[in-house]
C-alpha positions as CSV (number, residue, x, y, z in Angstrom):
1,X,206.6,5.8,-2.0
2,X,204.0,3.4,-0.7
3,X,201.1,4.1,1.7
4,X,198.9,1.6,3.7
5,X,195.5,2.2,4.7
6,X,195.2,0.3,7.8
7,X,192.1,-1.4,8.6
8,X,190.6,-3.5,11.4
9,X,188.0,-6.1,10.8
10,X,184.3,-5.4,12.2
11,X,182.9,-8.8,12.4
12,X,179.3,-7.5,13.2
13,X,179.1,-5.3,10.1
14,X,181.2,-7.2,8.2
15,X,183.3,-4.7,7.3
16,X,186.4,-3.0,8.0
17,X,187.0,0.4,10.2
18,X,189.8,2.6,9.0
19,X,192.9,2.9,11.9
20,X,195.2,5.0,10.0
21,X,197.8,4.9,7.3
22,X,201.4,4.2,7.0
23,X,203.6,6.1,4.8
24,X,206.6,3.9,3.7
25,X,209.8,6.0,2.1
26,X,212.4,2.9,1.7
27,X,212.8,1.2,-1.3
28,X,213.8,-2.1,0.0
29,X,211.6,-4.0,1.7
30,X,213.6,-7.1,2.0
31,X,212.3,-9.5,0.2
32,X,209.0,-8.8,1.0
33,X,206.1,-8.0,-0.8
34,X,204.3,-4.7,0.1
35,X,201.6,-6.2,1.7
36,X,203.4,-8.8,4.1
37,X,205.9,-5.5,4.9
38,X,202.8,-2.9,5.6
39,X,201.0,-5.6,7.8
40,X,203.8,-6.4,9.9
41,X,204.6,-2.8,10.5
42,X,200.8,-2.1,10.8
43,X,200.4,-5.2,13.2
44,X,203.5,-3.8,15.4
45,X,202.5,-0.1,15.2
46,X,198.3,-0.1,15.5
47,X,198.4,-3.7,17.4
48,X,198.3,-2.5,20.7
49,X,195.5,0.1,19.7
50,X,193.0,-2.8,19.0
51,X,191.4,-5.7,20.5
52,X,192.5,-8.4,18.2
53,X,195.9,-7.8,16.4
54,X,194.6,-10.5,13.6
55,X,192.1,-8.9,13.0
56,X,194.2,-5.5,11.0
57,X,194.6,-5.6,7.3
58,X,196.1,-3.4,5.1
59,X,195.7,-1.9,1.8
60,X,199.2,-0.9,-0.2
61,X,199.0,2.0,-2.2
62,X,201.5,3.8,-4.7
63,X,202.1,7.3,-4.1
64,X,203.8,10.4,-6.3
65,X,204.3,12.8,-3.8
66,X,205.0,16.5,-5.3
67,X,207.7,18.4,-3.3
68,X,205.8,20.9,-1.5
69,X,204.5,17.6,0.6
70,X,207.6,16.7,2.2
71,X,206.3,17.2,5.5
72,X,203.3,14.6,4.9
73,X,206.7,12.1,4.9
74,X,208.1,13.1,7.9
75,X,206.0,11.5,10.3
76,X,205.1,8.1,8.6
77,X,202.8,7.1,10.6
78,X,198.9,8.4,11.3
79,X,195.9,7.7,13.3
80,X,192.2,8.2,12.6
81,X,192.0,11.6,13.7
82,X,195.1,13.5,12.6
83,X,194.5,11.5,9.0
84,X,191.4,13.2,8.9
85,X,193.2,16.6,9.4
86,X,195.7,16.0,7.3
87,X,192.8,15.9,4.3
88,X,191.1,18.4,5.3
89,X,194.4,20.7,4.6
90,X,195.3,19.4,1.4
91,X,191.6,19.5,0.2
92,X,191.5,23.3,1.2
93,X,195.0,24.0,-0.8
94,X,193.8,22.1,-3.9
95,X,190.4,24.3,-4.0
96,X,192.6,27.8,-3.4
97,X,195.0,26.3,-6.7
98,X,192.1,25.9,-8.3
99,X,190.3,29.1,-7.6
């Protein structure tokens, strides 16, 4: 499984500001390579969320996801804020495994 960390291009800080993250679950991706597949889905799914669309970039990402996180797949796609939830759960199950 492969995640992208979508990011958009801050020009005045010259740096980039996290969007969300895309969670891809196919194997094929057509002759692509990771990167050219995450940015056009990343352009497609966050482009209307941000001023200039060539301004994203992504960051690919390989993943081993255990089976209890199943329903981290199901959605695919994340923004900002529910990103930031998501983390906050898993952080908070890893401590209670631990302790």
């Amino acid at each position: 499984m492969i995640t992208y960390r979508v990011f958009q291009k801050n020009y005045d800080l010259k740096k980039g500001e996290f969007v969300g993250m895309l969670i891809e679950r196919r194997k094929d991706l057509r002759g692509m390579r990771p990167v050219e597949s995450g940015l056009r889905w990343a352009k497609l799914t966050f482009g209307p969320m941000v001023k200039d669309k060539k301004a994203i970039f992504v960051i690919p990402n390989e993943l081993k996801p255990r089976s209890d996180m199943n329903w981290l797949m199901e959605k695919g796609i994340f923004t900002k804020e529910e990103l930031q939830g998501v983390v906050k759960l898993i952080e908070q199950e890893m401590k209670s495994e631990r302790g």
